[in-house]
Wavefront OBJ file of the C-alpha trace (Angstrom):
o trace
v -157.726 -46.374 -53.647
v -161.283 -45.010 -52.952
v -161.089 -45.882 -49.473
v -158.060 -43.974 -49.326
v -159.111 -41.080 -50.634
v -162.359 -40.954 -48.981
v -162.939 -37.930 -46.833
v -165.571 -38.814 -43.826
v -166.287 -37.578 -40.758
v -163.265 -38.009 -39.237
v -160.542 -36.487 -41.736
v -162.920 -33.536 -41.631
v -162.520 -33.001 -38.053
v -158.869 -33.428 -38.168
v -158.772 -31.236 -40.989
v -160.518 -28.603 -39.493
v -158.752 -28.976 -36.224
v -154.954 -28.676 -38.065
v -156.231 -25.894 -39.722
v -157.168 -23.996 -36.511
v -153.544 -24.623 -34.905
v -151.705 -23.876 -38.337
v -153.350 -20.845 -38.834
v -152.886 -19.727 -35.113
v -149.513 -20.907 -35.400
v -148.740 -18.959 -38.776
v -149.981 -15.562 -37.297
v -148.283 -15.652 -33.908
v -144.930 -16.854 -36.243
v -144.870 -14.258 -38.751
v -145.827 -11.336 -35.733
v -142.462 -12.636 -34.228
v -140.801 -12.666 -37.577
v -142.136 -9.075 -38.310
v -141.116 -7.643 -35.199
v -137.573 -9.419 -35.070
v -137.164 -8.081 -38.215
v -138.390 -4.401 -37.640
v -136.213 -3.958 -34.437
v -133.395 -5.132 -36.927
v -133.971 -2.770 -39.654
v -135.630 0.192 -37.733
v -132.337 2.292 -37.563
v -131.669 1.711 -41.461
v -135.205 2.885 -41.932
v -135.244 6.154 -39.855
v -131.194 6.829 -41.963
v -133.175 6.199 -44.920
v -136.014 8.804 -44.256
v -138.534 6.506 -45.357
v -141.970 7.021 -43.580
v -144.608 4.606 -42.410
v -146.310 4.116 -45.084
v -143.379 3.048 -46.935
v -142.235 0.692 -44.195
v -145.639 -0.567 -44.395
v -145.769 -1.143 -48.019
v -141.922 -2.972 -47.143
v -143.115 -5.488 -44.900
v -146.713 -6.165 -46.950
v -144.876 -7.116 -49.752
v -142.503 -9.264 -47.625
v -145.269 -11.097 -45.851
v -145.743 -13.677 -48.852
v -141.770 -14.372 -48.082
v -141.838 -15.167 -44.839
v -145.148 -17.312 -45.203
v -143.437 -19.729 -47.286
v -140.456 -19.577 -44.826
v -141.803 -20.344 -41.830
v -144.445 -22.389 -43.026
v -142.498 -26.314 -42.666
v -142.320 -25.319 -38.855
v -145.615 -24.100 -38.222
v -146.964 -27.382 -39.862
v -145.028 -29.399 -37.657
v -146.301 -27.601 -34.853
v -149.850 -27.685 -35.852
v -149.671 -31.422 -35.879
v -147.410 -31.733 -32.527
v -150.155 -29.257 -30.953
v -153.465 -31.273 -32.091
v -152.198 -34.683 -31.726
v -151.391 -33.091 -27.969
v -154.707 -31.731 -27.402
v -156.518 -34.902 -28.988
v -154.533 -37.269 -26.620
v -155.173 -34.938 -23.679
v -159.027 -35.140 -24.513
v -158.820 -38.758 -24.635
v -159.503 -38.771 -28.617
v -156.943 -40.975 -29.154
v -157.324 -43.526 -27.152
v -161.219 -43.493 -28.244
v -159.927 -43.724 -31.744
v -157.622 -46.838 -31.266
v -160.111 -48.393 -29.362
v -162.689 -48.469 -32.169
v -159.915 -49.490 -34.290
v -158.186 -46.492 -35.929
v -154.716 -47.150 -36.264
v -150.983 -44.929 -36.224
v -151.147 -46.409 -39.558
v -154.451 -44.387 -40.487
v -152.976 -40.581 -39.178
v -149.833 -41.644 -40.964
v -151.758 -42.193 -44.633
v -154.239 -39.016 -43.552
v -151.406 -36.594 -42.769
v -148.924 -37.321 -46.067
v -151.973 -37.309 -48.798
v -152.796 -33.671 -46.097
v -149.378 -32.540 -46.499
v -148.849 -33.477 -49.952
v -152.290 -31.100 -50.991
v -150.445 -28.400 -48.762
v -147.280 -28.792 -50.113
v -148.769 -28.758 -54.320
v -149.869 -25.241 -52.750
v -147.218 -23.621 -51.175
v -145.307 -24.721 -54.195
v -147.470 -22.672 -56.325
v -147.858 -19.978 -53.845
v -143.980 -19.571 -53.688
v -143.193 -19.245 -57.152
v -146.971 -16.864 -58.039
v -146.777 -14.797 -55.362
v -143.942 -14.461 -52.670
v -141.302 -14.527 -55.076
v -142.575 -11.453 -56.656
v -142.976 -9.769 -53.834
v -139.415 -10.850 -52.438
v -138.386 -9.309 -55.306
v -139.970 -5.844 -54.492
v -138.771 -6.152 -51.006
v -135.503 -6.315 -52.007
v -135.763 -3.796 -54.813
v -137.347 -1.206 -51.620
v -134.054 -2.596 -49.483
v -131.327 -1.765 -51.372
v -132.575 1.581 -53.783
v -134.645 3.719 -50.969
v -132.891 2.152 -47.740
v -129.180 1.101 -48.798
v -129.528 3.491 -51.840
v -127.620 1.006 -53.810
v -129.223 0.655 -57.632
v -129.816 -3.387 -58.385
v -127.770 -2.579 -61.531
v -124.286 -1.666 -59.281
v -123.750 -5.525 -59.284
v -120.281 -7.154 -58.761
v -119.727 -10.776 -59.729
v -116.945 -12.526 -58.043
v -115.309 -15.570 -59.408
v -116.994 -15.793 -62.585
v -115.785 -18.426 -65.440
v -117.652 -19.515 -68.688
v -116.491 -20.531 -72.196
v -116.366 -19.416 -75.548
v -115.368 -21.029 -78.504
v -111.722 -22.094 -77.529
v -111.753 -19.848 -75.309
v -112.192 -20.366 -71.269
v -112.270 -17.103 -69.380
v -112.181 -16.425 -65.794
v -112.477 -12.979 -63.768
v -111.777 -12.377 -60.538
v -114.542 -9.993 -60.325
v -117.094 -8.211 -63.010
v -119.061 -5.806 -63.158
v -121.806 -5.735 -65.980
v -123.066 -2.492 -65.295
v -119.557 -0.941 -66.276
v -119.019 -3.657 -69.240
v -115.677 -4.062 -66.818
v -114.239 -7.164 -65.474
v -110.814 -7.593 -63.714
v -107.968 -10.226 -62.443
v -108.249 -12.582 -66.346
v -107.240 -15.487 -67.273
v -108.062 -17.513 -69.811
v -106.690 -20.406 -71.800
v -107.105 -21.328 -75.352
v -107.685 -24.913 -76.968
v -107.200 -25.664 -80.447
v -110.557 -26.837 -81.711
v -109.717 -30.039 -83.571
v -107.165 -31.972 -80.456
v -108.397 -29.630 -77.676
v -104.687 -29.527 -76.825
v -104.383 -26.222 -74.487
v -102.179 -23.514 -76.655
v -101.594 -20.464 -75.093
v -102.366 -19.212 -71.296
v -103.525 -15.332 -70.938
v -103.437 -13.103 -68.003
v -104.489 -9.384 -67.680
v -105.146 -6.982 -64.998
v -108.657 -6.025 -66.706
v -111.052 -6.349 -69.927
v -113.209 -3.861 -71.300
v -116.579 -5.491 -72.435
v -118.609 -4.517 -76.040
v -120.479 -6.362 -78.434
v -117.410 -7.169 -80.522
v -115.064 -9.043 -77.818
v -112.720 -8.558 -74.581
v -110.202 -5.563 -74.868
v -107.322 -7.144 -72.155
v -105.130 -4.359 -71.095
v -101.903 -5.249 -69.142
v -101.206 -8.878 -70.626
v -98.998 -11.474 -69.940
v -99.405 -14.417 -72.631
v -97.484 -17.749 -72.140
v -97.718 -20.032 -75.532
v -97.711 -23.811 -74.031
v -96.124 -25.003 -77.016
v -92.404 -23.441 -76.828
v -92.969 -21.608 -73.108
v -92.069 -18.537 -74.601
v -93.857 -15.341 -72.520
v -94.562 -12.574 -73.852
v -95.994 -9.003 -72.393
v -98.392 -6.831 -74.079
v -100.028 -3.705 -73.351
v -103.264 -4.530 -74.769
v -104.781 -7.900 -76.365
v -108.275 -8.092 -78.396
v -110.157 -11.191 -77.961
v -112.992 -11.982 -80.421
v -115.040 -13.524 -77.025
v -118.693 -12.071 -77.424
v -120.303 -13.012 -74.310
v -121.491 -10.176 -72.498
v -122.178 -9.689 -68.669
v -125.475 -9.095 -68.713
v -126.706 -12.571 -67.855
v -124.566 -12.965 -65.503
v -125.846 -9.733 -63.800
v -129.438 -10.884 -63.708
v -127.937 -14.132 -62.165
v -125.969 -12.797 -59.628
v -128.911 -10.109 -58.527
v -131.262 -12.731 -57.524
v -129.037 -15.451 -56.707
v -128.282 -14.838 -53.103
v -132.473 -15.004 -52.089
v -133.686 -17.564 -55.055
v -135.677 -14.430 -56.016
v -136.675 -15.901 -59.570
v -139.699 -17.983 -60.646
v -138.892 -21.549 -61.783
v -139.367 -21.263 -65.158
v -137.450 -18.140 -65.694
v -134.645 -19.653 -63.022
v -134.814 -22.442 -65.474
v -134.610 -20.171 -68.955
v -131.484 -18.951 -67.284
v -129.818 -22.090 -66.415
v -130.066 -22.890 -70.203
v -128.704 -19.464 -71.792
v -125.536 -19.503 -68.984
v -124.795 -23.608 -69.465
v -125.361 -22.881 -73.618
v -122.392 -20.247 -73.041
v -120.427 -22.813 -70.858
v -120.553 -21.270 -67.253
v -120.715 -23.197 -64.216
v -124.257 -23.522 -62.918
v -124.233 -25.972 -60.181
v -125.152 -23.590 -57.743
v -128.259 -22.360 -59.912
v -129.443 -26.027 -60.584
v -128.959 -26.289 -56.702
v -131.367 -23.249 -56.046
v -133.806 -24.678 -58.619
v -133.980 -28.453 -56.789
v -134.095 -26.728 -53.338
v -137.291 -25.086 -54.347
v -139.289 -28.366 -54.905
v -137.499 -29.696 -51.911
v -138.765 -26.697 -49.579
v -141.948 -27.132 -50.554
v -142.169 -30.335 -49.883
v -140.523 -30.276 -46.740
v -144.232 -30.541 -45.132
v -144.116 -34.321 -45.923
v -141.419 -34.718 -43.936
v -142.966 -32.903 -40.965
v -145.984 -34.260 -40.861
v -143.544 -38.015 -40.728
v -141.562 -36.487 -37.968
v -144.513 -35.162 -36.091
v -146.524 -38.627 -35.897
v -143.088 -39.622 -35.048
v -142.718 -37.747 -31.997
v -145.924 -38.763 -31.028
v -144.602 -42.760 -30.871
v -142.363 -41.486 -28.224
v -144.242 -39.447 -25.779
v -147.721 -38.015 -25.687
v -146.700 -34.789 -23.515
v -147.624 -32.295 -25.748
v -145.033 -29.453 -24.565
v -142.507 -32.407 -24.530
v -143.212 -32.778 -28.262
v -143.124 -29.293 -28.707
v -139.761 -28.429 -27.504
v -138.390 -31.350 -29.361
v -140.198 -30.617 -32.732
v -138.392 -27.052 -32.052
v -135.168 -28.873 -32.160
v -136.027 -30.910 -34.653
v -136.728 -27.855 -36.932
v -133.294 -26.375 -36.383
v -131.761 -29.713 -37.136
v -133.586 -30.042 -39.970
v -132.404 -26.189 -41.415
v -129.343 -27.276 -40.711
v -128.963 -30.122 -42.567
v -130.697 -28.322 -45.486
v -127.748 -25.628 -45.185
v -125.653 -27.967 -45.560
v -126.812 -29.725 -48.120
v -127.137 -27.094 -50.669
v -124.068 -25.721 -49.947
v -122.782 -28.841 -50.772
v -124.624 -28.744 -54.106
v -124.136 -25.310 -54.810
v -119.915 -25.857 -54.599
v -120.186 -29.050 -56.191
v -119.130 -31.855 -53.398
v -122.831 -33.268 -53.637
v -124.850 -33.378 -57.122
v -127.499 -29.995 -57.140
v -130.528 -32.771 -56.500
v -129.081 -34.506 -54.213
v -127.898 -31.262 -52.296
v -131.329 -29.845 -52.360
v -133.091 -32.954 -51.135
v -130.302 -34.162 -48.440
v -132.328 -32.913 -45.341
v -135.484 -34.172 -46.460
v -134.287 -37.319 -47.084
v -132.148 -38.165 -44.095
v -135.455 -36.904 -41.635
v -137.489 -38.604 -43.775
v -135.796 -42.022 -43.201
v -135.794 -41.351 -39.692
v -139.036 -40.703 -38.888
v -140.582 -43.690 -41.254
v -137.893 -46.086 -39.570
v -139.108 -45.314 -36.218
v -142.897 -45.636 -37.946
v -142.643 -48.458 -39.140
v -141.013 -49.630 -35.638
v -144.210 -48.494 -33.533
v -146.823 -49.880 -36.594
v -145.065 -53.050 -38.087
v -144.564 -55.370 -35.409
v -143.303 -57.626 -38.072
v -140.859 -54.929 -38.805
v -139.516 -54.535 -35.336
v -139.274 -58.436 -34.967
v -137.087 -58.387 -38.003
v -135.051 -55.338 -36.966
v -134.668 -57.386 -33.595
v -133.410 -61.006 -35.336
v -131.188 -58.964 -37.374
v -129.172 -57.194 -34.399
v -129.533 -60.603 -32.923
v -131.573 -58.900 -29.932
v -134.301 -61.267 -30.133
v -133.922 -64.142 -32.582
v -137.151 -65.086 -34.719
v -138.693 -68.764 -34.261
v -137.704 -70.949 -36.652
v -138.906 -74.437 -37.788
l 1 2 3 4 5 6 7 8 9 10 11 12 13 14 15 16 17 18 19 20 21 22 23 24 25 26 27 28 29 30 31 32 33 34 35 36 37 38 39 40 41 42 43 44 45 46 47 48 49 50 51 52 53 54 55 56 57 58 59 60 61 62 63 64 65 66 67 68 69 70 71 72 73 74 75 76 77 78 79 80 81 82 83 84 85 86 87 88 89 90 91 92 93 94 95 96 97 98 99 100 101 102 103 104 105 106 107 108 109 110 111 112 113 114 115 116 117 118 119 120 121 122 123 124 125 126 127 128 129 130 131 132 133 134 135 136 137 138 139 140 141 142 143 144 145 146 147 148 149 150 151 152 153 154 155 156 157 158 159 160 161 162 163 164 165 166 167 168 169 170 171 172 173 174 175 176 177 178 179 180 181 182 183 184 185 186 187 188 189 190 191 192 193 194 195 196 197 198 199 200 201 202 203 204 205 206 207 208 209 210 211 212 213 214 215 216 217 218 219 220 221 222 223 224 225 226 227 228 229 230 231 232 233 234 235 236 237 238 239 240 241 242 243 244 245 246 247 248 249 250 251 252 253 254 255 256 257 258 259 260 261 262 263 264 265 266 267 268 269 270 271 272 273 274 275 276 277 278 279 280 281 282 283 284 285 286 287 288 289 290 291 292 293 294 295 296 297 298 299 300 301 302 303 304 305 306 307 308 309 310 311 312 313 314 315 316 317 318 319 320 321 322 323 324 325 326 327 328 329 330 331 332 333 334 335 336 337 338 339 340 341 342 343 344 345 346 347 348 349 350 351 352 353 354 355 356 357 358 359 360 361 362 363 364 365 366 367 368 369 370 371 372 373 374 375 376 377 378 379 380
């Protein structure tokens, strides 16, 4: 264990060198983010009437943001470009000649990425989330002049008592919700008694006010219409509202992503999604693992540097894909909301330490070979 963690002369030189081609990598990425972005948004600016300064102030606070976006893919790239340069200078082949093995870059790179990883955690959830927020606050009051309150939730279900309502769409700021149903359960058999429908619900602190109802008792089938129906259901919108306003971007700490999770499950509403969004944002972080795996990886196939470099390119966009994927599987509920969030690093994970171990263990690769039956081991 001290050997592993001891830091010589070597893992200071590759330390310093990764640093040099991240942080080169991380400016020239986020100038191509910011400028993408700018000649995407310019027009809504000069609409909006906002100024320089302003538009400034926009894109400081939105820095943090794309740091931790775009930060998996620069390390990847860092690596990909300094085990290049280090094989082109020879270093490599010095280095297994006096006996340092794939092995060795394999141990030094995790434990590197892991200490990276710990701190774009913490640097996601401290600082760019806050200002993600503020960018988005700037976005939609002074550019789409839309206030963060004017929020309409589609598709929203919870439960209350015996009570299990569903809206086609709400909106909290108007204590207004529209397209109801809900369906009542007697408490003791949780035998379904009576299913309501209404064209909208006014909100307050003392229930749901259902105007336009159609009630259908499950007992006898016998429908009946009313103009109005009051419901003693007391949850409000207002949770919901924070939910939905920072749901689309993830743009809530942990722990207060995690307070809210509680108070919306304690009221019986469907938070897959939310527990997907939570999950994903250990699994981002720690998405650098996996790229430092697949970048020694590449490096077992082919030492041409811009060879490596246009595959760990595809690689990345394979890689956001199946993350996409992934938690939107989570966040509709076809995958569980951990294994959602952690499908992409897992798969490229497996990959990459597969073809490792292939290139490190020769033991392994004999094994892998007997067992396809490509080259049978000795035997007594």
């Amino acid at each position: 264990m001290i050997g592993f963690l001891r830091f010589g002369t070597l893992e200071r030189y590759c330390t310093r060198l990764n640093l040099f081609f991240l942080f080169a990598s991380l400016t020239v990425g986020t100038c191509i983010y910011l400028l993408a972005d700018l000649f995407d948004r310019l027009d809504d600016f000069m609409e909006a009437g906002l100024g320089v300064f302003e538009i400034l102030y926009y894109y400081g606070v939105k820095v943090p943001l794309i740091f931790t976006q775009i930060i998996p893919a620069v390390f990847l790239l860092a690596i990909v470009i300094q085990m290049g340069v280090m094989n082109r200078s020879r270093e490599i082949v010095a280095l297994r000649a006096g006996g340092v093995s794939l092995n060795w870059f394999v141990r030094f790179f995790v434990f590197y990425a892991l200490i990276w990883s710990c701190g774009q955690f913490l640097f996601s959830q401290y600082v760019a989330v806050y200002g993600a927020q503020e960018a988005s606050r700037i976005w939609k009051e002074d550019v789409r002049k839309t206030q963060l309150d004017e929020v309409k939730i589609k598709n929203l279900w919870f439960s209350d008592g015996p009570y299990i309502v569903q809206a086609e769409e709400a909106f909290p700021s108007r204590s207004r919700a529209t397209g109801i149903t809900v369906y009542e359960f007697e408490m003791d058999s949780q035998r379904m008694i009576r299913i309501i429908k209404a064209e909208k619900a006014l909100v307050d602190e003392n229930g749901w006010g259902l105007l336009g109802v159609r009630e259908m008792d499950t007992r006898s089938f016998e429908n009946i219409e009313r103009l109005s129906l009051f419901l003693p259901v007391r949850q409000n919108l207002q949770a919901f509202r924070a939910a939905e306003a920072n749901r689309e971007q993830g743009l809530m700490p942990l722990w207060e992503l995690s307070e809210l999770i509680k108070r919306l499950e304690a009221s019986g509403s469907n938070v897959e999604d939310l527990r997907t969004v939570w999950h994903s944002k250990w699994a981002y972080s720690f998405t650098l693992v996996v790229m430092a795996l697949m970048g020694l990886a590449l490096l077992s196939f082919s030492e041409n540097m811009y060879a490596n470099v246009g595959l760990a390119l595809a690689l990345i966009f394979v890689h956001y894909g199946l993350y996409v994927v992934g938690v939107s599987a989570g966040q509709k509920g076809i995958l569980p909301p951990f294994v959602g969030a952690w499908f992409a690093n897992v798969v490229m994970a497996a990959l990459a330490s597969l073809r490792l171990l292939w290139v490190g263990n020769p033991r392994f690769e004999a094994w892998i070979k007997d067992w396809l039956g490509i080259l049978p081991l000795r035997r007594a």
